[in-house]
C-alpha positions in Angstrom: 104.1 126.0 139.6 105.8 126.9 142.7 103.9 129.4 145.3 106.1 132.1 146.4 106.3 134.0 149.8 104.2 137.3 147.9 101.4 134.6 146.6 100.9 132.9 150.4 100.5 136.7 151.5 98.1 137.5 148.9 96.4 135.0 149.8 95.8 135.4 153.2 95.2 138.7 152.9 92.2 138.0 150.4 91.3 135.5 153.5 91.3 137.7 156.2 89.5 140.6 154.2 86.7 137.8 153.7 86.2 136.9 156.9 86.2 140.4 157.9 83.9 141.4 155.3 81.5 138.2 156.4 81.8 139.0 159.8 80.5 142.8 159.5 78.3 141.7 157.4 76.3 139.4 159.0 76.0 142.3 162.3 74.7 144.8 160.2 72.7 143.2 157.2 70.2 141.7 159.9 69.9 145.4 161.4 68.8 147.0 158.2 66.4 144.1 157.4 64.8 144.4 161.1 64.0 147.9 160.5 62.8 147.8 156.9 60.4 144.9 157.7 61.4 143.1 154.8 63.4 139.7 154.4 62.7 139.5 150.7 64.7 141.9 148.8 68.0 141.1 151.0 67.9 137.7 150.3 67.6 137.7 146.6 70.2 141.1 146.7 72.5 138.6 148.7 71.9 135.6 146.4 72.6 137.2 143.8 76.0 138.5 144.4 77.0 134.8 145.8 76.1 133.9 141.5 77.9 136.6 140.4 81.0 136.1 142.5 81.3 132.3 141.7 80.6 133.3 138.0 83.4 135.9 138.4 86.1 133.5 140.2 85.0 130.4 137.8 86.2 132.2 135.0 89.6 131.2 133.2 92.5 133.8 131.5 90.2 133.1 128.3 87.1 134.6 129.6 85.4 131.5 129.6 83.6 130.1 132.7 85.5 126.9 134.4 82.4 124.9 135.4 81.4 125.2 131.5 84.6 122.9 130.2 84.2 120.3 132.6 
């Protein structure tokens, strides 16, 4: 399969909307937790959208996780 000049753009984008996204997020997650006192519920809040975001991407055009037909 050959990548085409749209696919390479895509792709970027989805990069640079990432690092953006990572970037924000780690000046203004800390702020909240300082002020709320807690640690706790970000971290579980945080873990589990990094399980549900490799479950999402892992999954074929079946529906069926990758990892699982390994």
């Amino acid at each position: 399969m050959k990548a085409t000049e749209k696919d390479i753009e895509e792709t970027g984008l989805v990069g640079v909307i990432m690092l953006t996204a990572g970037i924000i997020g780690a000046a203004v997650i800390p702020i909240f937790s300082d002020k709320s006192l807690k640690r706790k519920p970000f971290l579980i809040v945080g873990a589990g959208q990094i399980s549900g975001i490799i479950f999402i991407f892992g999954i074929n055009k079946f529906g069926i996780p990758s990892f699982l037909l390994d």
